[in-house]
N, C-alpha and C positions, 0 to 999 in steps of 0.2 A: 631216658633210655635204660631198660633193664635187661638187654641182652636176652638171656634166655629164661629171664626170673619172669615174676607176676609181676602187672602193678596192677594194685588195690588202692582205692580210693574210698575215702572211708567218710561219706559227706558231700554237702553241695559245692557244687564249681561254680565260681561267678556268681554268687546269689546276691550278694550285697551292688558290685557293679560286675557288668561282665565283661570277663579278660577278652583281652586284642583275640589274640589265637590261643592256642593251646593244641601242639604236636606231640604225639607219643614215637620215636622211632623205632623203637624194636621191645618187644617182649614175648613171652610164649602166651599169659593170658591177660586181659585187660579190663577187668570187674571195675564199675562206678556204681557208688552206694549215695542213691543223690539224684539230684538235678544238676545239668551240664548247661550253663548260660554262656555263649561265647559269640561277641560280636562279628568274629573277620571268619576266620576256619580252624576246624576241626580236626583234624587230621590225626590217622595213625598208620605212617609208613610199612612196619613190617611187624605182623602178629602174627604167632604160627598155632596159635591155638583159640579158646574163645575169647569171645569180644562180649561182654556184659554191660547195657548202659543201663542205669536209671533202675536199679535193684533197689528192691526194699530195705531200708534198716526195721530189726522191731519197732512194734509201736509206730510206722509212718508208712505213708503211702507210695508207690512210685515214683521215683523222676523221671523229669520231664527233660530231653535234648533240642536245647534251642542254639539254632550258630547259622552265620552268615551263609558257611559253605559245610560240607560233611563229607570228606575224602579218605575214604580207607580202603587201605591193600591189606592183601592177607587174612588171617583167620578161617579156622575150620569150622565154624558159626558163629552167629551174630546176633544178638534179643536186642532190641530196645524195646523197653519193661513199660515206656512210660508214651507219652505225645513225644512225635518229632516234628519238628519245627522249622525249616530253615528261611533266609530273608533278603540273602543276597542272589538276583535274578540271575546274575551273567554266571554265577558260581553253584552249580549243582550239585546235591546230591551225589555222588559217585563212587560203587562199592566194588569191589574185585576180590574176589576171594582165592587164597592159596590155592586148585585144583581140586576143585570139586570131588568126591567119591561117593561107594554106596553106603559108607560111615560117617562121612563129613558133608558141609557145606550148606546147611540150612540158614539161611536168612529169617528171622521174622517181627514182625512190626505190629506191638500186641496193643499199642490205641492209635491213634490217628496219625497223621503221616501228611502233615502239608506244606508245601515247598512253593516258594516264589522262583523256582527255576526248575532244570528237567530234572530228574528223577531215572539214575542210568546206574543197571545193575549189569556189569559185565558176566555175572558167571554166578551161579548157585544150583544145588542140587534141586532144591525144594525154598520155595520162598510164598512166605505168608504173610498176607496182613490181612491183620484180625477185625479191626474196624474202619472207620472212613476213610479215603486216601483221596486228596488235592493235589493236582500236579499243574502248574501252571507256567507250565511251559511240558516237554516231549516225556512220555514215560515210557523208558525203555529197555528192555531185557534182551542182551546182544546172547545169551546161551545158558539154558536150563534144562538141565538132565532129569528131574523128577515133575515134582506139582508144582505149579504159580498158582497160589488160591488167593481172589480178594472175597474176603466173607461180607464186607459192605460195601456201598456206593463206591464207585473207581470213577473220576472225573479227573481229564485232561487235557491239552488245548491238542495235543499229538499221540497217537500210542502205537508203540510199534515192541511187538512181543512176538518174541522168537523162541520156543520152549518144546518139551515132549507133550507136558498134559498140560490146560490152562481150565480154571474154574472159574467162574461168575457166582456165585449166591446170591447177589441180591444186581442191582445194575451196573451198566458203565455208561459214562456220557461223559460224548468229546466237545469240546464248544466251538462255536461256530465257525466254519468251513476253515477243521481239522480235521485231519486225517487218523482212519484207524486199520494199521497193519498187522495182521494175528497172524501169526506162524506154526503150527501144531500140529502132532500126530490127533490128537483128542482136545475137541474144544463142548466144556458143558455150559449152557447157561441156564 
């Protein structure tokens, strides 16, 4: 807990074995310099400022976020730099961000994105991902104010997107008799 300070992580999490859990409960900014390997969940209760995973150190490549489950409140945006990964089915993905604005609340997911469960973004202005995204179980965005862009292939067994603007660039495919619910002022594919 750092209250209203940063925490900075300076290196990989769980690279040797990976920790049970790992909870952040409060900080203003949340930078990982690293790969984050964590078997159970992920978690970071109350961020009121950015969320940084899997940044580069010089001289190395991105980290990668691997964890059972991935639950965070808060923050006025959000990068994971590297692959996200998660493994536990019954436990999703799930992000919520501090109140979105016309200055805050970008989401984005700048390599791949595959989840053994849903995939539920309560709230973002603008949410990106940048390359493949697997959802293997319901991918779903309960409220977005700006753009939902997937730049590659979006596959999932449910999709139910509720946004202003939503983008396609390349495909979406749901698997077999799932359902796909699009909600938008502007849908391009």
């Amino acid at each position: 807990e750092a209250g209203d300070g940063d925490v900075i992580i300076l290196g990989d999490i769980g690279s040797d074995e990976p920790l049970r859990n790992l909870t952040i409960l409060s900080a203003r900014n949340v930078t990982i310099f690293g790969s984050v390997n964590v078997s159970g969940e992920f978690k970071i209760v109350n961020a009121s400022g950015e969320i940084r995973l899997g940044v580069a150190l010089p001289n190395t490549s991105v980290g990668n976020t691997t964890a059972g489950s991935i639950d965070f409140t808060g923050g006025s945006e959000i990068t994971f730099e590297g692959d996200v990964q998660t493994t536990d089915a019954a436990a999703p993905i799930s992000i919520r961000l501090s109140a979105p604005n016309a200055d805050s609340g970008n989401i984005t997911f700048k390599q791949t994105v595959t989840t053994n469960g849903d995939l539920v973004v309560d709230s973002a202005r603008n949410l990106l991902f940048s390359d493949v995204v697997s959802v293997f179980g319901l991918l779903r965005q309960v409220s977005g104010s700006g753009v939902t862009r997937f730049q590659k292939l979006v596959s999932a067994d449910d999709f139910d997107l509720q946004v202003v603007s939503l983008t396609f660039d390349s495909a979406l495919s749901v698997r077999a008799s799932g359902n796909v619910l699009l909600t938008a002022d502007e849908i391009d594919f």
